[in-house]
C-alpha positions as CSV (number, residue, x, y, z in Angstrom):
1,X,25.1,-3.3,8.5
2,X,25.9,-4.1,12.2
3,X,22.5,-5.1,13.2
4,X,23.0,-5.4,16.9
5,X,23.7,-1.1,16.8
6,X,20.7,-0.8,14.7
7,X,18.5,-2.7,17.3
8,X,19.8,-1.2,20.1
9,X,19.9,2.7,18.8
10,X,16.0,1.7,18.2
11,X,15.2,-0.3,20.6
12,X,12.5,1.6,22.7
13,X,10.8,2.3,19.6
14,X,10.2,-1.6,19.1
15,X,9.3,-1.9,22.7
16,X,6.6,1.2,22.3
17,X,5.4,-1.3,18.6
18,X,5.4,-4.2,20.6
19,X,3.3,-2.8,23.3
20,X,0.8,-1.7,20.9
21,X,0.5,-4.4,19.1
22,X,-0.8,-6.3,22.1
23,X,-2.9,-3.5,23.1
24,X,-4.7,-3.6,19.8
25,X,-4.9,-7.6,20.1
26,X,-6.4,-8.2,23.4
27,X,-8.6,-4.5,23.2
28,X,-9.5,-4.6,19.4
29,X,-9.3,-7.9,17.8
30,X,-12.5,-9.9,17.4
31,X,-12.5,-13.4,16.2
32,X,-15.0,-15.6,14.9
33,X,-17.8,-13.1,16.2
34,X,-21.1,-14.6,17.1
35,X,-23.2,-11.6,17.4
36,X,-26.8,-11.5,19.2
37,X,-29.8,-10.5,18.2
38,X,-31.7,-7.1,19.6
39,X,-34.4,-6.9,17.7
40,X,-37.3,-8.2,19.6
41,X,-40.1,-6.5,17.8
42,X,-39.7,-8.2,14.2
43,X,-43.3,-9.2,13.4
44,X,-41.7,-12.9,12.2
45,X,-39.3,-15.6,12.3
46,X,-39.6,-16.6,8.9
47,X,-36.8,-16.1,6.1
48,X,-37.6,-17.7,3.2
49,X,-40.9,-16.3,1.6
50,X,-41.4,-18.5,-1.8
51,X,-44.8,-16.9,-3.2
52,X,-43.7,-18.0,-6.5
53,X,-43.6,-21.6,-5.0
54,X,-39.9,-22.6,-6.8
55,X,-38.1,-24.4,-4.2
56,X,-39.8,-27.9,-2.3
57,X,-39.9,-28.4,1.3
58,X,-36.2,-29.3,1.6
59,X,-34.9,-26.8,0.3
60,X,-36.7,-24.2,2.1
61,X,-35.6,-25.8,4.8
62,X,-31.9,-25.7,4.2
63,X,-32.1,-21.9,3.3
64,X,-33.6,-21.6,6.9
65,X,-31.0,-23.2,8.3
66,X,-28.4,-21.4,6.4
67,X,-29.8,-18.2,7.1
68,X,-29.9,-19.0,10.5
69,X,-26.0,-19.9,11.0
70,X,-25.0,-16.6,8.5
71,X,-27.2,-14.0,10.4
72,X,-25.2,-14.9,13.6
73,X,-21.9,-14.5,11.9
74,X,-23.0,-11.3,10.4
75,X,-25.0,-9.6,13.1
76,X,-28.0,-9.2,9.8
77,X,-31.1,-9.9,9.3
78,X,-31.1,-12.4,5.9
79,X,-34.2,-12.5,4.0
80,X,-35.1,-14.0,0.7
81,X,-38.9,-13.5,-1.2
82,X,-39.7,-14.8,-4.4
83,X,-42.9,-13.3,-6.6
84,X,-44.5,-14.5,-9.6
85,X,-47.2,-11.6,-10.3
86,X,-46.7,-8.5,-12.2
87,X,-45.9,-5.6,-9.3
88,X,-46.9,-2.5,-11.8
89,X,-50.2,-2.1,-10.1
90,X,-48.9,-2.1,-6.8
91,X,-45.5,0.1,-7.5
92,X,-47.6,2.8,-9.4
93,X,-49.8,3.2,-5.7
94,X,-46.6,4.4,-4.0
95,X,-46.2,7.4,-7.1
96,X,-47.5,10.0,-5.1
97,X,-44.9,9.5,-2.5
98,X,-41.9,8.6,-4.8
99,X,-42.6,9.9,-7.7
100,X,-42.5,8.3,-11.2
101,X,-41.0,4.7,-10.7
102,X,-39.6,2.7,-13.9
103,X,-40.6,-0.9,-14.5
104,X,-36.9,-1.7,-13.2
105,X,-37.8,0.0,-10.1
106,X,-41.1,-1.9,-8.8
107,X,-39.5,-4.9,-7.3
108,X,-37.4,-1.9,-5.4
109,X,-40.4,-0.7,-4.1
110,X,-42.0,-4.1,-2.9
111,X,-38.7,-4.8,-1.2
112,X,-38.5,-2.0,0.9
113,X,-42.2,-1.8,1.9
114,X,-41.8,-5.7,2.7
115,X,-38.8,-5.2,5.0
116,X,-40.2,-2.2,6.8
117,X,-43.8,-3.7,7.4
118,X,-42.3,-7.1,9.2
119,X,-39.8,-4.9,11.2
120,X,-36.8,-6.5,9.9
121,X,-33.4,-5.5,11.5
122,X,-31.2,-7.5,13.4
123,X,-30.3,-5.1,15.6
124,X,-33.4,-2.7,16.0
125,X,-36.8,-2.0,13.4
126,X,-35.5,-1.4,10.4
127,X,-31.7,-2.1,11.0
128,X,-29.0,-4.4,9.5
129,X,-30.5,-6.9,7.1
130,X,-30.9,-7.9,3.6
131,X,-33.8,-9.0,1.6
132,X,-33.7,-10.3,-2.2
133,X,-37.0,-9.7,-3.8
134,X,-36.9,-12.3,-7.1
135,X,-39.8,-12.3,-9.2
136,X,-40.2,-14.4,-11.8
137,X,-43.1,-12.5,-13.8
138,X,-42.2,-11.1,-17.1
139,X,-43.4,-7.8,-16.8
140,X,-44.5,-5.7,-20.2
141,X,-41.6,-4.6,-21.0
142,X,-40.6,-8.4,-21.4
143,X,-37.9,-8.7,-18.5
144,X,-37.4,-10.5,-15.4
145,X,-37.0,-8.0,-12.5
146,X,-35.1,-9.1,-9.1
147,X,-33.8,-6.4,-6.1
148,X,-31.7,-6.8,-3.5
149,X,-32.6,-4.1,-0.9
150,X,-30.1,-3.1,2.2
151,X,-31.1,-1.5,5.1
152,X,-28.1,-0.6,8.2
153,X,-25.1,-1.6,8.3
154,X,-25.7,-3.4,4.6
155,X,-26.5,0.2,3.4
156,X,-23.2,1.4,4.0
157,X,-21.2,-1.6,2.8
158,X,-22.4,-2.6,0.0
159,X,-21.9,0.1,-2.8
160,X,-23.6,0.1,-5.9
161,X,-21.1,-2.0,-7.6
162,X,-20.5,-4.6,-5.2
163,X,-24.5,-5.3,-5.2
164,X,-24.5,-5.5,-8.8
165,X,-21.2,-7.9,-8.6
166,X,-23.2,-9.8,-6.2
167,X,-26.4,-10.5,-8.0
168,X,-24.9,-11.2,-10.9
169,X,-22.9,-13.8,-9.6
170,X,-25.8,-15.6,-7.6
171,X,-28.3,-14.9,-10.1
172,X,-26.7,-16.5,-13.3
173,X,-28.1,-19.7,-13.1
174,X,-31.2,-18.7,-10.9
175,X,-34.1,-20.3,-14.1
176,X,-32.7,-23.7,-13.9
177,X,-31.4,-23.5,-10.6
178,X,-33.3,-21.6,-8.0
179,X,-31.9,-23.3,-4.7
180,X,-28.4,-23.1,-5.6
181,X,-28.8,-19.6,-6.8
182,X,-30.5,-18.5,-3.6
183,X,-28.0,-20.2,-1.5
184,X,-25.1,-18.0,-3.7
185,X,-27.2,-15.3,-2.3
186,X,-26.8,-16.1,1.5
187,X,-23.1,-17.3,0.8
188,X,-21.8,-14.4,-1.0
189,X,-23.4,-11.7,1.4
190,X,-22.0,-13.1,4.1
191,X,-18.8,-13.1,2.9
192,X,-18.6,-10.1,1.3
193,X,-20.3,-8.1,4.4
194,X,-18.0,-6.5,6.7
195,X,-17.7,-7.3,10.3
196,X,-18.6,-4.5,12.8
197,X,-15.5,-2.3,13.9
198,X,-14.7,-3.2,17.5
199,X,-14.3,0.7,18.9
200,X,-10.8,1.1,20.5
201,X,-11.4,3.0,24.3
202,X,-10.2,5.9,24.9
203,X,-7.9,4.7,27.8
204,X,-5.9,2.4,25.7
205,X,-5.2,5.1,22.9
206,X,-4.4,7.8,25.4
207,X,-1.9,5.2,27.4
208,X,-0.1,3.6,24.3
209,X,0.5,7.3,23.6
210,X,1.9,8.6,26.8
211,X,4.0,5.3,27.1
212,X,5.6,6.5,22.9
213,X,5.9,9.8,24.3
214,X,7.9,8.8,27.5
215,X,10.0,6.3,26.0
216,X,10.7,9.1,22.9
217,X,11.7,11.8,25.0
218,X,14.2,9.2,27.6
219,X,15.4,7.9,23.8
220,X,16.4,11.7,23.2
221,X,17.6,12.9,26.3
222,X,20.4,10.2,26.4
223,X,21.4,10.9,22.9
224,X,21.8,14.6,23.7
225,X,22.9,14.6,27.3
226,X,25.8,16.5,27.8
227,X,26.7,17.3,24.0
228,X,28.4,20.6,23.0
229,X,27.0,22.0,20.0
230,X,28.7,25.0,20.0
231,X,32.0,26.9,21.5
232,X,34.4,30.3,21.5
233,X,35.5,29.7,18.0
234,X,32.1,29.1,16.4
235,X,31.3,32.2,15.0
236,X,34.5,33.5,14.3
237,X,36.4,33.2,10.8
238,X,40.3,32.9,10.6
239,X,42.4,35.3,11.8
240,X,40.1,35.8,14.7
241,X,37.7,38.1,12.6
242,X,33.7,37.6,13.4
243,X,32.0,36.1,10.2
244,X,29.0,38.0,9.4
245,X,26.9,37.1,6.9
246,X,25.5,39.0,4.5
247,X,21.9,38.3,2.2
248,X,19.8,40.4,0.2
249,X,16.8,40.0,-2.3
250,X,16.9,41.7,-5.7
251,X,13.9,42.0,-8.0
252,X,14.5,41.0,-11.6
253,X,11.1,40.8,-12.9
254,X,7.7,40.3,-13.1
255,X,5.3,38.1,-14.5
256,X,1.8,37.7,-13.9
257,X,-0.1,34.5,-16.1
258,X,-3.8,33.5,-15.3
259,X,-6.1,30.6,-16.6
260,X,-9.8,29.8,-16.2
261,X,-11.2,27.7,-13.8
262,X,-13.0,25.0,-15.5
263,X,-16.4,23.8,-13.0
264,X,-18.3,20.6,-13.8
265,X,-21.8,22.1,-13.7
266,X,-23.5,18.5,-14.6
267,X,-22.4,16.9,-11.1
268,X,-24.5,16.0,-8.5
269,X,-24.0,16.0,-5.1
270,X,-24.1,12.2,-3.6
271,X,-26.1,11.1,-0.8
272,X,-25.5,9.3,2.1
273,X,-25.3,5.8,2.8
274,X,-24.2,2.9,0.0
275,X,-25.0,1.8,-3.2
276,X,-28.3,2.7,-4.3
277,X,-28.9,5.1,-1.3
278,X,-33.2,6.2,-1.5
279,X,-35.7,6.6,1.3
280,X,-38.5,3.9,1.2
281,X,-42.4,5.1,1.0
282,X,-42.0,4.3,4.9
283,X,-39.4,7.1,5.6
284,X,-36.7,4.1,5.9
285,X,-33.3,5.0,4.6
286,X,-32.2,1.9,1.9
287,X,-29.6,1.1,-0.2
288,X,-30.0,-1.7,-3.3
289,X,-29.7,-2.5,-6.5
290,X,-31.4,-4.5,-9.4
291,X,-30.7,-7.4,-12.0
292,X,-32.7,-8.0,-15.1
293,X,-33.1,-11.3,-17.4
């Protein structure tokens, strides 16, 4: 293969991949994005909420500081509360709005009425953040209930699985090790959430695309210019005789087959948003998932 022809034939389409590619770079590339908070009307600047009183001083204070450095890099609000009370009472209030809500389901409910009352949201009320609820009571069915409840750009992220991937991960050692399971927690969502797609404008698509559709049609024209495609002896056979060519359809048969349609009637129709996609007792869309033990 002669690769200096090859190069050459094609070489305004590598000029035309080059140019984009440095388009892209400069216009859509973000690296090591610090994003800044919006939000000014969360009602506090705490993170760490430990009701059930399992981590010391210290180590509340390097969740803080965690939390701190991972919200920047992930443009979320990063919130962690632990409980050590039953929450059937509270969760069975909220029944006339949600209807009936399992035993699994209670912490769920806490979660989102605690994120929406403190006007978490990095962004805006009620906008990207996380918030794991972790209570330690044994409730009467005899399990352990935690939840971790999305809200924005979490919501759409983190699908069902993934949530469920996550807790299980940072909650595996959570009974004999609450700080190093809470700082899996903070550690694993930030890695695992995406970071915000930087919009391409308009001008740059519309440009990269009239400079591919100028160098295309130059590329063609000088391949084509002056070719003959056809002359006096194109249509005619030997001897001098015209050809004429000659087609026609003939029907042998017909056959005619049918089959049913088989419909799944037990599907339902998905909402929006991620994983574990429900509106809270305060209207607030959520996403979220729960872990047992």
């Amino acid at each position: 293969m002669n690769w200096k022809k090859l190069l050459y034939y094609f070489r305004y389409y590598f000029i035309v991949i080059v140019i984009l590619a440095v388009v892209l770079f400069f216009v859509g590339f973000k690296k090591d994005t610090v994003y800044v908070r919006t939000n000014q009307e969360c009602l506090t600047a705490e993170r760490v909420f430990d009701y059930a009183g399992v981590l010391d001083e210290e180590e509340e204070k390097k969740l803080r500081e965690l939390i701190a450095q991972k919200e920047l890099e992930t443009g979320c609000d990063i919130v962690l509360v632990t409980l050590n009370e039953s929450l059937e009472e509270y969760a069975k209030g909220y029944e006339d709005q949600l209807g009936y809500i399992d035993p699994s389901r209670y912490v769920m409910v806490f979660a989102d009425n605690f994120y929406d009352e403190n006007n978490f949201g990095f962004d805006k009320v009620h906008g990207d953040g996380v918030l794991l609820l972790d209570n330690w009571y044994r409730e009467a069915d005899g399990k352990v209930y935690s939840w971790m409840s999305t809200c924005g750009r979490a919501e759409s992220a983190f699908s069902s699985g993934m949530i469920d991937n996550l807790l299980n991960d940072a909650l595996e050692y959570v009974d004999s090790d609450p700080y190093g399971a809470y700082t899996d927690y903070v550690n694993l969502f930030a890695r695992r959430m995406p970071p915000e797609k930087v919009p391409i404008p308009a001008w740059a698509m519309v440009g990269v695309a009239g400079m591919f559709t100028f160098f295309y049609v130059v590329a063609h024209l000088s391949q084509n210019r002056g070719r003959r495609t056809v002359n006096e002896k194109t249509y005619l056979a030997a001897g001098g005789r015209p050809r004429m060519k000659c087609k026609e359809d003939v029907f042998l048969r017909k056959s005619v087959s049918s089959r049913k349609i088989e419909t799944d009637s037990g599907r339902s129709s998905g909402g929006g948003g991620g994983g574990g996609h429900h509106i809270s007792s305060g209207g607030v869309s959520h996403g979220g998932g729960g872990h047992s033990r």
